[in-house]
N, C-alpha and C positions, 0 to 999 in steps of 0.2 A: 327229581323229575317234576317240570310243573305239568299238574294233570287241568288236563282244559275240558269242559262240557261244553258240546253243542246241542244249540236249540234249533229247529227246521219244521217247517209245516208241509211242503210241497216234493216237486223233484228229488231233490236235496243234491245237485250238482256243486252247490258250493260246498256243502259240507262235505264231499266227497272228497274233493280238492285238500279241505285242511286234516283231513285224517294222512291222505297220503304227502302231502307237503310242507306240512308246517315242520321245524324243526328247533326251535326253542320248548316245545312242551309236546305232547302228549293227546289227543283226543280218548280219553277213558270212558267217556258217556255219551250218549245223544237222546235227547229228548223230543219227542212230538206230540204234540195234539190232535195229529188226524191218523188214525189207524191204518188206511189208505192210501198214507202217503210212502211212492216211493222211496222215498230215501232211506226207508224200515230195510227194502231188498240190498239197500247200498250197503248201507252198517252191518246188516247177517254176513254179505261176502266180504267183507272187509271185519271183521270179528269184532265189531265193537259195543259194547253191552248196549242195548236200545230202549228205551220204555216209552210209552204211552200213556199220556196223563190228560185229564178230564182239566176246567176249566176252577174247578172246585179245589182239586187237588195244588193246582197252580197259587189259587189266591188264598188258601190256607196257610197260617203260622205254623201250625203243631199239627198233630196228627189229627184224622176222622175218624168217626164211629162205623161199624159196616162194614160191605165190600159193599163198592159204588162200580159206576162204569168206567172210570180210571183203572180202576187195580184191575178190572178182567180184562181192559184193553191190553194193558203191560203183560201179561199173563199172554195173552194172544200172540204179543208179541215175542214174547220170549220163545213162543212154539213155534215161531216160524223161525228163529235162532237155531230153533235146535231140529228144525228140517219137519217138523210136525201139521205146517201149514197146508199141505196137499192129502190130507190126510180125506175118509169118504166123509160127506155130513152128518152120516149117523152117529163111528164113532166119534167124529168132535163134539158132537151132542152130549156124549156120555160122558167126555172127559168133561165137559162144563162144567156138567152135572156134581160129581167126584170132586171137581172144584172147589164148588159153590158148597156142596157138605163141610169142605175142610177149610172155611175160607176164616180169614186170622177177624180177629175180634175189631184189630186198626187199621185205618190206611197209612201211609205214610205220604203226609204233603213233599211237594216238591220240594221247600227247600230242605227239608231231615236228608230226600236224598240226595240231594248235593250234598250236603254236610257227610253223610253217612261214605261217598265216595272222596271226600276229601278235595274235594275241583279248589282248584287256586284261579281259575279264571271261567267268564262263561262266553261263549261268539254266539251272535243270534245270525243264521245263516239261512233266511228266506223264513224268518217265525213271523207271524204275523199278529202274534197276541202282545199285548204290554205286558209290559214285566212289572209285578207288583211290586211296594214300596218296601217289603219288608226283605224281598230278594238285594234291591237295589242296596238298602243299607247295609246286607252281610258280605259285598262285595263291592263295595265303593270305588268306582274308577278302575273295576276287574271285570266289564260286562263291553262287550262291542257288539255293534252292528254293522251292517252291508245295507247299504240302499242302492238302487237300483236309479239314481239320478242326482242331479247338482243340489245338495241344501245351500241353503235355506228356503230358498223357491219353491222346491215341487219335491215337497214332504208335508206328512200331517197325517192320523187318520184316515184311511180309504185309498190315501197314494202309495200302490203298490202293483206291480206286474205288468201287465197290459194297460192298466187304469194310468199310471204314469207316463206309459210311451205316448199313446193314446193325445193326453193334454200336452207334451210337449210338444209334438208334432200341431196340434192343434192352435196353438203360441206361434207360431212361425220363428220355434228356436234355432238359432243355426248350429248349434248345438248342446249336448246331453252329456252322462257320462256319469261314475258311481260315484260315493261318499260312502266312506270308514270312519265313522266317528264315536265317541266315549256316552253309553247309555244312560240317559237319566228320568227321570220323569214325566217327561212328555215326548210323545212321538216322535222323532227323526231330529232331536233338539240338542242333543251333547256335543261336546268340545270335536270339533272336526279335527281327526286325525291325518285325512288325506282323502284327494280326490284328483280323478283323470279322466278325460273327454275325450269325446268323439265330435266327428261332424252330423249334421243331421242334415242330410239332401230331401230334396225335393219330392224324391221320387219314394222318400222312408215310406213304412206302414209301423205298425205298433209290432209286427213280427220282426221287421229287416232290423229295425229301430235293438229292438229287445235281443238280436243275434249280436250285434254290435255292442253291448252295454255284456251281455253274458262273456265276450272275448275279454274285456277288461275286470271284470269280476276273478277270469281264469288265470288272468295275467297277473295281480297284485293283490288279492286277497291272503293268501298264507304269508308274503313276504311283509306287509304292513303287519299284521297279528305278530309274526317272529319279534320286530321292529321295536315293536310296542312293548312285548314280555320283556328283552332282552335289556330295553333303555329302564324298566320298572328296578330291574333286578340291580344295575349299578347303584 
């Protein structure tokens, strides 16, 4: 089985999509940066192991000293996994606490836990952080993205969400529409795997715009990822 990791910062409706559609591999992990982010309530009901990781834990090689705010995020998250999130505030206070007593001497960077789950692939599904260099080398040409509009035009740093519909519409584009392409070291920059458009009327906003651009996201994203695993493995 190829076991695949997803990375998500927000909603996390794509990622929701490739847990339940993809069909070449596996979704076994998801990872986020934002403790808040929905896509934590996606993964608990869709049972798929979730952690929360700090920006530290991200762009470290090897393990860190301490518990930092990554490990008690993941911790957090794991308790809402196991239904513990609605818990009153006092005792979640105490379990912190009890925690924080028994809290292991290392953290573990991101990539140990990729490695430690064994992921053969990773899909960035609305992440918004860069993927450091040491990730990108343990997985060369195994890391995909989603963007939210046509590359090479309207990518880069800061082009993301609303901020993309936004200037496109702002362009007098006549139209927009996603890119799937192979992750590398600079922003929105890798081998285009595939992309498909829309119109963009007159009468667009960065909402009607961004409903439009989310339909084709729902439409071709797990079939492109399958696409991709499957042409790797011949």
């Amino acid at each position: 089985m190829t076991r695949i990791a997803v990375f998500a910062s927000g909603n996390g409706s794509n990622a929701e999509n490739l847990i339940r559609n993809l069909t070449a591999g596996k979704v076994v992990l998801l990872l986020c940066n934002n403790p808040r982010a929905f896509v934590l309530k996606r993964a608990q009901e869709l049972h798929v192991p979730a952690v929360v990781f700090s920006r530290e834990e991200l762009d470290a090689a090897a393990g860190l000293p301490g518990k930092g705010p990554g490990t008690m995020a993941a911790e957090m998250t794991r308790g809402v996994q196991e239904g513990t999130a609605a818990m009153p505030r006092k005792d979640r206070k105490q379990e912190e606490q009890a925690e924080e007593q028994a809290a292991p001497e290392q953290r573990h960077s991101v990539l140990e836990l990729l490695k430690a789950h064994r992921i053969d692939y990773i899909v960035l599904a609305g992440f918004l952080w860069k993927i450091p260099a040491h990730v990108l080398r343990a997985w060369p040409g195994r890391i995909l993205n989603i963007h939210p509009a046509l590359l090479p035009k309207y990518g880069g740093a800061g082009m993301y969400g609303e901020r993309v519909h936004r200037e496109v519409i702002r362009n007098g584009e006549k139209e927009s529409g996603i890119t799937i392409h192979v992750v590398d070291e600079w922003y929105d920059h890798g081998r285009i795997l595939f992309q498909a458009t829309c119109p963009v009327d007159r009468t667009d906003t960065p909402e009607t715009l961004a409903n439009k651009i989310h339909e084709l996201e729902q439409q071709h994203f797990p079939a492109v990822v399958d696409n991709y695993i499957k042409q790797a493995a011949v």
